[in-house]
C-alpha positions as CSV (number, residue, x, y, z in Angstrom):
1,X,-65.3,7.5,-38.2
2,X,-61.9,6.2,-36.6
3,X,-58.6,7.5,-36.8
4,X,-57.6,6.1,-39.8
5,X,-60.5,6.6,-42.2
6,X,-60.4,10.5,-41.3
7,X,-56.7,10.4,-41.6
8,X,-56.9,8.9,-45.2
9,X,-59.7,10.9,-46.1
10,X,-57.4,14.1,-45.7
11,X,-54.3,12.6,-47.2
12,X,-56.9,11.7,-50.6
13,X,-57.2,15.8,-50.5
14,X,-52.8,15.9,-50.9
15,X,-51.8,12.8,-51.9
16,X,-54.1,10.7,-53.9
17,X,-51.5,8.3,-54.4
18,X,-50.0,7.8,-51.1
19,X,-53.1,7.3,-49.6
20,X,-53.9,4.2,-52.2
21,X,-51.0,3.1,-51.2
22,X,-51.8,3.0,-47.7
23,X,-55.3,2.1,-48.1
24,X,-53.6,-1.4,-49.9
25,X,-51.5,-1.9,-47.4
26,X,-52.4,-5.3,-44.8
27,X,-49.7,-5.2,-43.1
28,X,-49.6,-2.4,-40.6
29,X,-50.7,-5.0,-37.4
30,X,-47.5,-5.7,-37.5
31,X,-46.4,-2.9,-36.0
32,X,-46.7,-3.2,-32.1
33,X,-48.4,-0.6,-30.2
34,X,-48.3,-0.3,-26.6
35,X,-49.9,2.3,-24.1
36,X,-48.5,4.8,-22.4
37,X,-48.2,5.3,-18.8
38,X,-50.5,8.4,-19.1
39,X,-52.8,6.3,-21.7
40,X,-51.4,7.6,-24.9
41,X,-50.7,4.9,-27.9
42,X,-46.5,4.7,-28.1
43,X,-44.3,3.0,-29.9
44,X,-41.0,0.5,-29.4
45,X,-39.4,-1.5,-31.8
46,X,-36.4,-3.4,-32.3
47,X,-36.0,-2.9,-28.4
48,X,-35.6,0.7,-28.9
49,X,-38.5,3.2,-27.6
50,X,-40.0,5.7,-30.8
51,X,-41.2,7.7,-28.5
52,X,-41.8,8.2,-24.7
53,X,-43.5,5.4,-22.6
54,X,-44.8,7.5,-19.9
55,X,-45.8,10.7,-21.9
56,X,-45.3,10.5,-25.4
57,X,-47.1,13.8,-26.5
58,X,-45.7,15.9,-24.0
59,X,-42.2,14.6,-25.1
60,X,-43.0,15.5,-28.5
61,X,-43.8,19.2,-27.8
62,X,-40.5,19.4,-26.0
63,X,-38.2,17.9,-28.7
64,X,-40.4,20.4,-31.5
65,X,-39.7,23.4,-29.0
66,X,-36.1,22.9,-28.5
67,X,-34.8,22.0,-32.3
68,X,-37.1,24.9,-33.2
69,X,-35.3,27.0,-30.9
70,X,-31.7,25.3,-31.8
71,X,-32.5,26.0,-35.8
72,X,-34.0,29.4,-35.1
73,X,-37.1,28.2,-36.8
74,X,-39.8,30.3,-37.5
75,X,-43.7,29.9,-38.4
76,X,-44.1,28.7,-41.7
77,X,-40.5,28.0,-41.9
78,X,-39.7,24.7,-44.2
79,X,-37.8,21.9,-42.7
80,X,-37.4,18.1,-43.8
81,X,-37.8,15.6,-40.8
82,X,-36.2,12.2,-40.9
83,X,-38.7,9.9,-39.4
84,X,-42.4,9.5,-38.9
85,X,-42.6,7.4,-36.2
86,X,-46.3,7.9,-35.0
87,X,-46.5,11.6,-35.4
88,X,-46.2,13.0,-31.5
89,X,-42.9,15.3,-33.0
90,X,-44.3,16.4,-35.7
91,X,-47.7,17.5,-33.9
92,X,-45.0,19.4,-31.9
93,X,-43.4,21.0,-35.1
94,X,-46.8,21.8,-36.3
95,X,-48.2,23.5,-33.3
96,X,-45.6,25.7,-33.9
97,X,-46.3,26.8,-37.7
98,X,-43.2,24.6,-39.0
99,X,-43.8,22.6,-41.9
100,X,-42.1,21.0,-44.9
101,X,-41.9,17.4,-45.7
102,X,-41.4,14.1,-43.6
103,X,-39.4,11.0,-44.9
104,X,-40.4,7.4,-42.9
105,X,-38.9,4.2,-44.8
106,X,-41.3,2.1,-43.6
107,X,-44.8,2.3,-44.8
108,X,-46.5,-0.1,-42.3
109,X,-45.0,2.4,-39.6
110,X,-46.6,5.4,-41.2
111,X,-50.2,3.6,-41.6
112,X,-49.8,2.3,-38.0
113,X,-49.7,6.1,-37.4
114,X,-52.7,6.6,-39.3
115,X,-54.7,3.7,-36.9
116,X,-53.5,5.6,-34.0
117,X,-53.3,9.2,-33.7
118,X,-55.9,11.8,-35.2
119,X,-52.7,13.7,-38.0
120,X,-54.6,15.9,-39.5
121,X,-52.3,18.8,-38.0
122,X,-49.5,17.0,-39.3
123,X,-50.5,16.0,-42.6
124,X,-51.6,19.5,-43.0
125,X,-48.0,21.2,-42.6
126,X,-46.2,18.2,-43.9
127,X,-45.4,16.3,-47.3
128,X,-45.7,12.2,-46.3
129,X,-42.5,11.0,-48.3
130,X,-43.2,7.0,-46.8
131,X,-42.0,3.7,-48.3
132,X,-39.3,5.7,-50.8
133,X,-35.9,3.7,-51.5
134,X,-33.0,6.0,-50.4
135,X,-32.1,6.1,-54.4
136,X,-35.2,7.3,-54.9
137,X,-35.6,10.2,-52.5
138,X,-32.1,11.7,-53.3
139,X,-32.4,11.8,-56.8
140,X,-36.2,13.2,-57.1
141,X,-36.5,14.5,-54.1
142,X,-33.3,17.2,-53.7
143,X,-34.9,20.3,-52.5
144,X,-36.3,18.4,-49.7
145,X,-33.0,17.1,-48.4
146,X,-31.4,20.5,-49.1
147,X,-33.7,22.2,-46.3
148,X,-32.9,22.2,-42.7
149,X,-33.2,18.8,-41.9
150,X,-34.4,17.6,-38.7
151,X,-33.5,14.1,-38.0
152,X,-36.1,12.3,-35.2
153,X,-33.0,10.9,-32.8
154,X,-34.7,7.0,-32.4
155,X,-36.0,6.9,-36.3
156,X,-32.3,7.5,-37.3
157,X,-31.2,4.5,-35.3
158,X,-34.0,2.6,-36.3
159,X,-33.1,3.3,-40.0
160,X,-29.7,4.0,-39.6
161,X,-28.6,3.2,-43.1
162,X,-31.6,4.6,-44.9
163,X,-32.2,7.9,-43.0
164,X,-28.5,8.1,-42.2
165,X,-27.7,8.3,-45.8
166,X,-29.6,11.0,-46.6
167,X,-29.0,13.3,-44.0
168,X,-25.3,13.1,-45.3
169,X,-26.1,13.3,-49.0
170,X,-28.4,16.4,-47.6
171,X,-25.1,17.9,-46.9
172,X,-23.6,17.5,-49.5
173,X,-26.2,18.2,-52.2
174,X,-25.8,21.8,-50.6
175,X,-22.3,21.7,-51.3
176,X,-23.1,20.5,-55.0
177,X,-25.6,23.5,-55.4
178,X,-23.7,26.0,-53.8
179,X,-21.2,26.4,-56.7
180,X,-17.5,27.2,-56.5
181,X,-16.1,24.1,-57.5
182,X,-13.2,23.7,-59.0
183,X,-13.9,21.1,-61.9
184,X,-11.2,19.3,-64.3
185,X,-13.0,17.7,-67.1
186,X,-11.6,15.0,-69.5
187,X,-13.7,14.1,-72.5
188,X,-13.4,11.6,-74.6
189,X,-11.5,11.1,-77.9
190,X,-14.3,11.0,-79.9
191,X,-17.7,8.7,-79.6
192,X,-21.0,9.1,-78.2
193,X,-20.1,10.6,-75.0
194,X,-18.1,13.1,-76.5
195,X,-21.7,15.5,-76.5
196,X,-22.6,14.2,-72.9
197,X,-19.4,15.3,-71.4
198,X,-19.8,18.4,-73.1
199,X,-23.5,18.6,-71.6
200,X,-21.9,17.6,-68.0
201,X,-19.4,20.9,-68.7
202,X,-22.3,23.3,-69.9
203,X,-24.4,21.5,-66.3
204,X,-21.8,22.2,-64.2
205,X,-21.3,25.9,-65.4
206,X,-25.0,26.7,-64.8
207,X,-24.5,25.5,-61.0
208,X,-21.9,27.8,-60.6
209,X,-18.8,25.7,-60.7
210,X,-15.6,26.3,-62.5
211,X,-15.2,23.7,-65.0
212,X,-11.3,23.8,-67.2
213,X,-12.0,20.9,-70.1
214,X,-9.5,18.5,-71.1
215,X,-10.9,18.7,-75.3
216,X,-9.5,14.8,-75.9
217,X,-11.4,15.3,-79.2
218,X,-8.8,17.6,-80.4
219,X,-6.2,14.6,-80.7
220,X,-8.8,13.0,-82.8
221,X,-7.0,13.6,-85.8
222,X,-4.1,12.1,-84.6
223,X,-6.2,9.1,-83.9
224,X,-7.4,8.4,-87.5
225,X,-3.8,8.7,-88.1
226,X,-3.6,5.0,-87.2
227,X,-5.3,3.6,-90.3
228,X,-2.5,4.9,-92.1
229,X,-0.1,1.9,-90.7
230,X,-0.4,-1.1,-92.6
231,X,0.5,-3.8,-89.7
232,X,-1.8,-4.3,-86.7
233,X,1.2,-4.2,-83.9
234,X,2.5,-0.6,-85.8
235,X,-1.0,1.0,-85.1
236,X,-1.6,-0.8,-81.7
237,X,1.7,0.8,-80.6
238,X,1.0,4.1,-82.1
239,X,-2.0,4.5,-80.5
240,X,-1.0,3.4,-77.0
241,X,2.1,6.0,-77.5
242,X,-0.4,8.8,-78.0
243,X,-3.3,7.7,-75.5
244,X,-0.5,7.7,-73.4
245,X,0.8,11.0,-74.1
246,X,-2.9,12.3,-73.8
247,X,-3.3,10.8,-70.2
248,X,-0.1,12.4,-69.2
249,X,-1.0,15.8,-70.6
250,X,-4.3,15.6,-68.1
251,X,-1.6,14.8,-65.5
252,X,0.1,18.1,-66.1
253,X,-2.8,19.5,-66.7
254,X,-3.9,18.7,-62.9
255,X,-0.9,19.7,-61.1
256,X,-0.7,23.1,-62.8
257,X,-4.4,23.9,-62.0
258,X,-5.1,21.9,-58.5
259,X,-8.8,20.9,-59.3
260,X,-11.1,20.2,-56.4
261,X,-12.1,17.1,-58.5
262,X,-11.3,15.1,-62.1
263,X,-14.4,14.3,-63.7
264,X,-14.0,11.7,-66.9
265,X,-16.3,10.5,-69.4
266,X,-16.9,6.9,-71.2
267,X,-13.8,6.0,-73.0
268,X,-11.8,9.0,-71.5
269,X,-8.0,8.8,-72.2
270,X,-6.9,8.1,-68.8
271,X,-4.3,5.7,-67.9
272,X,-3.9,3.9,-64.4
273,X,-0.8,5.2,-64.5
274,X,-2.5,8.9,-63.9
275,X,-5.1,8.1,-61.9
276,X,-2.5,6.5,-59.2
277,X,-0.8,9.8,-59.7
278,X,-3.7,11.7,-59.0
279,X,-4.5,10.0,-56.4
280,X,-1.0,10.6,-55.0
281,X,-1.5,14.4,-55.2
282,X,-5.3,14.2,-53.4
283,X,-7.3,14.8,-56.3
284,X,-10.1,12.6,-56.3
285,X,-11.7,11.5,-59.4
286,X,-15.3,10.2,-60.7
287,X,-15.8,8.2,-64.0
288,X,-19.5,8.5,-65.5
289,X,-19.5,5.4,-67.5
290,X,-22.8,5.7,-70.0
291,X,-21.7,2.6,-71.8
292,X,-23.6,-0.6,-71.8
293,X,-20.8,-2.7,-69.0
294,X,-21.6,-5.9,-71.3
295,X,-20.3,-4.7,-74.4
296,X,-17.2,-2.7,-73.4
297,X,-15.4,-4.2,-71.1
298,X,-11.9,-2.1,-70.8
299,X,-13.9,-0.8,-67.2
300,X,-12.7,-3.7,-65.3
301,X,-9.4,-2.4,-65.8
302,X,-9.2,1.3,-65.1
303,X,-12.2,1.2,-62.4
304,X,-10.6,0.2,-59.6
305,X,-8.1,3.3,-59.6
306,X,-11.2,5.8,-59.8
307,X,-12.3,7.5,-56.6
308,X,-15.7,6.7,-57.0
309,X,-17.3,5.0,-60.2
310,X,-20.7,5.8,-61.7
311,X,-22.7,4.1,-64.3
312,X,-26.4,3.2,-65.9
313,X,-26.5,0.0,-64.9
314,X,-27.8,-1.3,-61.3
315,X,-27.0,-4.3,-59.7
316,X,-25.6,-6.7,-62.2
317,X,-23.1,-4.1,-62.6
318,X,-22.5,-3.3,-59.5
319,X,-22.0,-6.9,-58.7
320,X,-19.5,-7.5,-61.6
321,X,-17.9,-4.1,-60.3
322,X,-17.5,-5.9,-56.5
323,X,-15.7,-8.8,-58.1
324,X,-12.4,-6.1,-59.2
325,X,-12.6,-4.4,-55.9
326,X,-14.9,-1.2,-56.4
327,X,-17.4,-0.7,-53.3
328,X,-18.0,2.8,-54.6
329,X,-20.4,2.2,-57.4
330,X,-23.3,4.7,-57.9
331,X,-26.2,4.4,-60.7
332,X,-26.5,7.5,-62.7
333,X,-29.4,7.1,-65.3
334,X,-28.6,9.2,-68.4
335,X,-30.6,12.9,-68.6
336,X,-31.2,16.0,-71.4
337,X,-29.9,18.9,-71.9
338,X,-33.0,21.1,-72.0
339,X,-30.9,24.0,-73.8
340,X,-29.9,21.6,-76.8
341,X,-33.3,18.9,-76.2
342,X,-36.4,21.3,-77.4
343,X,-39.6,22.0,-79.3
344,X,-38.7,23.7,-82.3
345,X,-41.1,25.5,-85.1
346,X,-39.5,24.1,-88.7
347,X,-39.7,25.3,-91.7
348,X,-41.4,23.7,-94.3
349,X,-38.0,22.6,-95.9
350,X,-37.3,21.0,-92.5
351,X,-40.4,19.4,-92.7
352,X,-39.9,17.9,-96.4
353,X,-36.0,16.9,-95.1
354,X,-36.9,15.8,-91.7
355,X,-40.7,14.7,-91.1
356,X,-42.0,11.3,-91.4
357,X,-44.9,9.4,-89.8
358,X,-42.5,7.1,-88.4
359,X,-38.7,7.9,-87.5
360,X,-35.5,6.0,-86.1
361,X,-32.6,7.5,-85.1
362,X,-29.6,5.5,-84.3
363,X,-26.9,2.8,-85.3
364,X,-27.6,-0.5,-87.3
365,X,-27.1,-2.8,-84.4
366,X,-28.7,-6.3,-84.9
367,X,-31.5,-6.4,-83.3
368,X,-32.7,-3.1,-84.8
369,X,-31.8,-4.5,-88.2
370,X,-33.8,-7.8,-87.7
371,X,-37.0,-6.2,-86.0
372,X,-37.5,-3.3,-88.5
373,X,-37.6,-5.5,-91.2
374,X,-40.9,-6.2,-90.0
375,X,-41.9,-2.3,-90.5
376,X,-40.2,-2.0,-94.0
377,X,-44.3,-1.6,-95.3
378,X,-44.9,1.5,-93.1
379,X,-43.5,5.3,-94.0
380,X,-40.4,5.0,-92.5
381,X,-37.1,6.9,-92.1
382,X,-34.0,5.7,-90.6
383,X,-31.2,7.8,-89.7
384,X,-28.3,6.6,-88.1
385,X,-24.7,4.9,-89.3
386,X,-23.5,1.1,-89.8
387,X,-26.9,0.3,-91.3
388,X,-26.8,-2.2,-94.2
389,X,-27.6,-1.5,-97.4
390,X,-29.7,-4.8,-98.2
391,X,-33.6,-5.1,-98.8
392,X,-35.9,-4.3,-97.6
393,X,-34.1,-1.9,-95.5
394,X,-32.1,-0.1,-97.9
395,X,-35.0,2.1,-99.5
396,X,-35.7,3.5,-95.6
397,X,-31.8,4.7,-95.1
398,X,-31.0,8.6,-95.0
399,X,-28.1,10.6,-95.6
400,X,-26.2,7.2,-97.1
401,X,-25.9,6.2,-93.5
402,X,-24.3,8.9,-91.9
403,X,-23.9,10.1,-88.6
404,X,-26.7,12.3,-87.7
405,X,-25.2,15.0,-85.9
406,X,-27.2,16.9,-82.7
407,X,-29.0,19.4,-84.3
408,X,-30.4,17.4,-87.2
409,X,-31.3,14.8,-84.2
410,X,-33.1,17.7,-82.8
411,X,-35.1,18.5,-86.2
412,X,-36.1,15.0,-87.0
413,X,-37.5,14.1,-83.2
414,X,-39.8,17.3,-83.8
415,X,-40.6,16.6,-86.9
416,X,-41.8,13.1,-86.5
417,X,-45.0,12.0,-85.5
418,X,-43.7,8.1,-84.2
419,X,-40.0,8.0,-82.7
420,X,-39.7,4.9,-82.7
421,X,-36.8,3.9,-79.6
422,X,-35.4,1.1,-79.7
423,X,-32.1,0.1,-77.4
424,X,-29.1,-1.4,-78.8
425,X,-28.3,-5.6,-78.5
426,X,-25.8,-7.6,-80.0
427,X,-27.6,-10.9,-78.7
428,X,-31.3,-10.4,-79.3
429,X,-33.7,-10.9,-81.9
430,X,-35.7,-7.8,-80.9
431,X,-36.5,-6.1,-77.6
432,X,-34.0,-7.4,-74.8
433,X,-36.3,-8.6,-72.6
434,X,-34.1,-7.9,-69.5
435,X,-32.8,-4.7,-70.7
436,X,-30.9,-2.7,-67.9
437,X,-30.3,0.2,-68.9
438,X,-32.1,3.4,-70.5
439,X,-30.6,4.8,-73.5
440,X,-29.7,9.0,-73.8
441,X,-32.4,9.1,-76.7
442,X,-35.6,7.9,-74.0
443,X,-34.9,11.2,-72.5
444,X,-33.7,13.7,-75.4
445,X,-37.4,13.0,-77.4
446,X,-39.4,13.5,-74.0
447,X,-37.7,17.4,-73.8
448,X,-38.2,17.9,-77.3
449,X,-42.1,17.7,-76.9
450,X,-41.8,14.8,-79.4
451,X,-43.5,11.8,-79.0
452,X,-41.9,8.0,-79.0
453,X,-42.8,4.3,-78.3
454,X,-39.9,3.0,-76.4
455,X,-38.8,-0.6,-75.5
456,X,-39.8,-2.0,-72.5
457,X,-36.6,-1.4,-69.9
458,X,-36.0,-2.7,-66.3
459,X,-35.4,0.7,-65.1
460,X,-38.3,2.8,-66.5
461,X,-40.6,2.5,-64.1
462,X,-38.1,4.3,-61.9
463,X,-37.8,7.2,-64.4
464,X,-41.0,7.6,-65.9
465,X,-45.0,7.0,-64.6
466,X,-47.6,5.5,-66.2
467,X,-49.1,8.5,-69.2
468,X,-45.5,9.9,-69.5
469,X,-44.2,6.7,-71.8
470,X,-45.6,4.4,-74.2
471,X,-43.7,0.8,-74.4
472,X,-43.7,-1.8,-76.8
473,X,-42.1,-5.1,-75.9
474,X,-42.2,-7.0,-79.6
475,X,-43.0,-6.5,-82.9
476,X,-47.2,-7.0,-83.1
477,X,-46.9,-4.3,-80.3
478,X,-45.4,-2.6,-81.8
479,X,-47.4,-2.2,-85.2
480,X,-50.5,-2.0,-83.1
481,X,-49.3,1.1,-81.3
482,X,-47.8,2.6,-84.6
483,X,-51.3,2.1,-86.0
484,X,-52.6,3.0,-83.2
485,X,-51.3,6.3,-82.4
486,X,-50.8,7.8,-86.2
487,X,-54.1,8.0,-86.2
488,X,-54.6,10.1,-82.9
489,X,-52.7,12.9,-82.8
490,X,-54.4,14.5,-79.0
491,X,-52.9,10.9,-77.6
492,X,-49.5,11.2,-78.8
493,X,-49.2,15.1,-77.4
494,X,-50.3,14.2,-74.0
495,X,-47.5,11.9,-73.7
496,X,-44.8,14.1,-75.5
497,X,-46.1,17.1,-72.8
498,X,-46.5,14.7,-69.7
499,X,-42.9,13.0,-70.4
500,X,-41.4,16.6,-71.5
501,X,-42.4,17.7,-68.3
502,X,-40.9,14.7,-65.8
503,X,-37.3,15.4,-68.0
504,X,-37.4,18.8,-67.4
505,X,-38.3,18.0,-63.5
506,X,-35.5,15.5,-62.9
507,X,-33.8,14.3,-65.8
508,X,-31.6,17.3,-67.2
509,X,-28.1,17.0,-66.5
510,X,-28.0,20.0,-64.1
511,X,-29.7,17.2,-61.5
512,X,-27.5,14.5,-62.9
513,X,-24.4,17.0,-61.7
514,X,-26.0,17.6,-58.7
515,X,-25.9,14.2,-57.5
516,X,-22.6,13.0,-58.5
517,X,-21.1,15.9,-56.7
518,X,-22.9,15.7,-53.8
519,X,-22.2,11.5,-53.7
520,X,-18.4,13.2,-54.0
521,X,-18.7,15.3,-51.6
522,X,-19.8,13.4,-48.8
523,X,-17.1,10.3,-49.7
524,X,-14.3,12.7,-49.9
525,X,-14.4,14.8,-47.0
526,X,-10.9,16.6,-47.6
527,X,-12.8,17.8,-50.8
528,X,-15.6,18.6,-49.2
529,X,-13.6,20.9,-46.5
530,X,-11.7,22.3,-48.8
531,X,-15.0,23.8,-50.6
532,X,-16.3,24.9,-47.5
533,X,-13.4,27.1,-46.7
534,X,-12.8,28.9,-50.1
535,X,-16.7,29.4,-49.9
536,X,-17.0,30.8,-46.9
537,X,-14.1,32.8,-47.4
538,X,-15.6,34.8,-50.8
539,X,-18.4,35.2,-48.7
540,X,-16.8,37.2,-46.2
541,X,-15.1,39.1,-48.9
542,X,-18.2,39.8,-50.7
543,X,-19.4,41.1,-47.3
544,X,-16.6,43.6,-47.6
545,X,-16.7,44.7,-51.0
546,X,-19.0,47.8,-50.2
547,X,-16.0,49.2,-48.1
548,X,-13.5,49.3,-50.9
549,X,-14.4,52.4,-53.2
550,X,-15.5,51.2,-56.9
551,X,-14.8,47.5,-56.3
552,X,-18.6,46.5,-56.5
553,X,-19.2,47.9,-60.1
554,X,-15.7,46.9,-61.1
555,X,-17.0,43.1,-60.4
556,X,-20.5,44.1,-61.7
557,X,-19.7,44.3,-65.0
558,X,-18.0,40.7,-65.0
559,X,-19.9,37.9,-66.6
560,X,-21.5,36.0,-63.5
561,X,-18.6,33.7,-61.9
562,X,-18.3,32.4,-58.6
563,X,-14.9,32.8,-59.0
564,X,-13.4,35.8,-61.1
565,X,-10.0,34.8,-62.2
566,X,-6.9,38.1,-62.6
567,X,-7.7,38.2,-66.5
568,X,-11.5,38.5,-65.9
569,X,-10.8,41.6,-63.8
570,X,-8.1,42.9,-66.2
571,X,-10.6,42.6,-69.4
572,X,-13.2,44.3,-67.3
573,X,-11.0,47.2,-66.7
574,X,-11.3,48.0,-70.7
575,X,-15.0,48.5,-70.3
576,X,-14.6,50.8,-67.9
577,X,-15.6,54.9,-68.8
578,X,-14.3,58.6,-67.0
579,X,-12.5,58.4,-63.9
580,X,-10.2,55.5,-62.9
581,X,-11.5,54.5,-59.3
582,X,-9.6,53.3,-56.4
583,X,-10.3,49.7,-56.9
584,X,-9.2,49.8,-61.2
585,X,-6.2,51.9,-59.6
586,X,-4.8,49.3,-57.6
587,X,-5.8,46.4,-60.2
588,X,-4.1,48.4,-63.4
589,X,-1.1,48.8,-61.0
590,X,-1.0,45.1,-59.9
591,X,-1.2,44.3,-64.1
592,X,2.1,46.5,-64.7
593,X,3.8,44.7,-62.0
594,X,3.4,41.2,-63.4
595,X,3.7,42.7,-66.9
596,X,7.3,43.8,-65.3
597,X,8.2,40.2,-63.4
598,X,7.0,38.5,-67.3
């Protein structure tokens, strides 16, 4: 048996589906091996030498021994190295006990390795993470790229761009998870990202950062207002007077607090005017637009002014974004919010209210109308507003067409057997067959346990794997698989548990946050600075919290906080019982003083 058929036959044992892929793969003889001086198979490409030419393994050992020394490594200690190459440093690595994971871009490299070199050391200690897009490691693969990370000097200058990029998103997804940011978030007026900027808020709070929210929505009132003016130019003029008001209020709002960051969501009231002026005073600030970029356009506009722009669209986008002058674009697929998103046990008048073999939740947007016409003969329930009230669709309409709110969206996903999801068009007949973008609702059903035949989308297949999702892509499909699965409830479970399970992984909006503060954090580097020092400084004072009598419970009986504000310490000084100590002393005196100067 040769090198490679042992070597696969050991990565079948830890990666069955690596090793297909590498089995498929033809085109590994492109990868030019050479011998070494002392015999030993090495590697140079591009003009640039992988490893030695004279003594490959020896140099190996020696790179293992001395970043193992540098890192204070120990056995069994978990490090993520940045290139394959053909293996000689990580036989090094693994000589010594270290192990982890190993990221190589290219997979013809990695199965060249395979031809060459017996790896069964290696592939022992170390997770093969080969032939994975950039986007793809940093948004599934996080706790890799927050170990110590051990870049292999000529694989980072062979994949300069690839590796490169994540050793500096490594960075600053350890920033992102370290807490202690200090986080100004505008939501919108009113609208369907008014509940995913509060998700984003409740995200951010669970990492640890201090989030201050901008409520927009409480101006909402003032915004119906309009409809009370009888001429267009009279409400066009009262509702720029008040978005403008609005967007100077988060101005104000900035300046007082001095945010690390301002964070807004879709349809935000935020003027250019404001983000020039936050810009002035070094605030940067990201816009997560979860809006389909065809059908609101006002981006094009207000995107250039943003520090960095994110969105749920790929490339398209992010070409259209080029064409107005934004370079920092980033795709953020929508998420969950696993507190909100979740199996529930309903009652039987839940049931009777909620339950139906087949259930849609959403808006009446044309294509929805016009394809589930063709399912007016099943039992069907459709939830949602701006649906008409015209045959045969009228009889299947709850609530008269009115906004489901969260928690009854909750209720019917668990309660129906068949969610049917099917994503908003205002050009199509049907199912968009380039769609480009995956609606919040894909990802809400899968972490409520519940089970859904979904459209077929562009971008699934990055978000989902085969037995997480069912897809339908017209309308026989669709009644086959309605048929289909009513019948067989053991099918439909094992995709509502395999898909529930792949959200709660990587698609809540705690890993959402993570990324879009660590994308921030490596592109603003003032930012990122600025973090680091108040960090490290509350880590030294914790460090000397034990010398100062009473301090520790004093701060013990605060809510957990990375950073406890003046009136946090004051309110905990009520729950306090006997004694004053030395710390609540000094903290009631310090009260009575500005109680004095107020």
């Amino acid at each position: 048996m040769g090198f490679f058929e042992s070597n696969l036959a050991f990565l079948r044992q830890n990666d069955p589906a690596l090793a297909e892929m590498v089995e498929k793969r033809t085109e590994w003889s492109r990868i030019p091996i050479e011998t070494a001086t002392n015999g030993e198979p090495t590697l140079k490409l591009r003009g640039l030498a992988i490893h030695s030419l004279r003594d490959p393994a020896r140099e190996g050992e020696n790179w293992a021994g001395r970043v193992a020394s540098e890192h204070e490594l120990h056995k069994e200690g978990m490090v993520t190295v940045l290139g394959f190459g053909l293996g000689y440093h990580l036989k090094g690595l693994a000589g010594l006990g270290v192990c982890g994971s190993v990221i190589e871009p290219d997979l013809d490299l990695f199965r060249a390795a395979m031809e060459n070199l017996d790896l069964s050391d290696v592939l022992g200690n170390f997770r093969v993470l080969a032939g994975i897009s950039p986007d793809r490691l940093r948004r599934y693969h996080g706790d890799d790229l927050v170990r110590t990370i051990l870049p292999h000097p000529p694989s980072l200058r062979l994949h300069s761009d690839s590796l490169g990029t994540l050793q500096s998103y490594g960075e600053g997804l350890r920033g992102a998870r370290r807490g202690g940011m200090k986080i100004l978030l505008v939501n919108p007026i009113n609208g369907g990202s008014l509940p995913i900027a509060r998700y984003c808020a409740s995200a951010l709070r669970q990492m640890g950062h201090v989030v201050t929210t901008f409520a927009s929505e409480a101006f909402g009132t003032g915004m119906d207002f309009v409809g009370n003016f009888r001429f267009e130019r009279c409400r066009k003029a009262f509702r720029n007077d008040l978005v403008s008001s609005i967007s100077r209020s988060v101005e104000l709002m900035a300046k007082e607090s001095r945010p690390d960051m301002v964070l807004a969501l879709a349809q935000a009231p935020l003027l250019t005017g404001t983000l020039t002026q936050l810009a002035a005073l070094e605030i940067p600030t990201a816009f997560w637009f979860v809006e389909d970029h065809r059908v609101l356009t006002y981006w094009r506009e207000l995107a250039p002014y943003y520090s960095h722009f994110f969105g749920i669209q790929k490339e398209v986008f992010g070409r259209e974004l080029l064409k107005v002058g934004v370079s920092r674009y980033s795709y953020l697929p929508m998420a969950a919010a696993p507190e909100t998103h979740a199996p529930m046990e309903l009652l039987p008048e839940d049931l009777e209210k909620f339950g139906s073999p087949v259930s849609f939740v959403g808006a009446g947007y044309h294509n929805r109308c016009n394809l589930f016409r063709g399912l007016a003969d099943y039992p069907f329930k459709i939830w949602g507003s701006e649906w008409p009230f015209s045959p045969p669709l009228d009889r299947l309409i709850q609530m008269n067409a009115a906004r489901i709110d969260t928690e009854s969206c909750v209720r019917i996903f668990n309660a129906s057997a068949v969610n049917l999801n099917l994503h908003s068009s205002l050009s199509h007949e049907g199912v968009d067959p380039a769609g480009d973008f995956v609606n919040p609702r894909t990802f809400e059903i899968a972490a409520c346990g519940a089970f859904q035949l979904v459209d077929r989308r562009a971008l699934l297949g990055e978000l989902f794997e085969d037995g997480e999702m069912e897809l339908f892509g017209d309308l026989g499909e669709l009644r086959e698989k309605i048929d289909h699965y009513l019948d067989r409830p053991e099918e439909r479970n094992h995709f509502a548990q395999t898909g529930r399970g792949r959200v709660l992984r990587e698609h809540t909006y705690v890993r959402r946050m993570e990324e879009l503060l660590a994308v921030m954090l490596v592109e603003q580097p003032v930012m990122a600075e600025r973090h680091r020092s108040r960090m490290d400084e509350q880590e030294r004072l914790r460090e000397g919290i034990g010398s100062q009598e009473g301090l520790r419970e004093l701060l013990d009986r605060l809510l957990p906080a990375v950073s406890p504000t003046l009136a946090d310490i004051y309110g905990a000084l009520r729950e306090g019982e006997g004694n004053l100590s030395r710390a609540e002393k000094i903290f009631l005196a310090l009260k009575n003083v500005e109680l004095k100067l107020d």
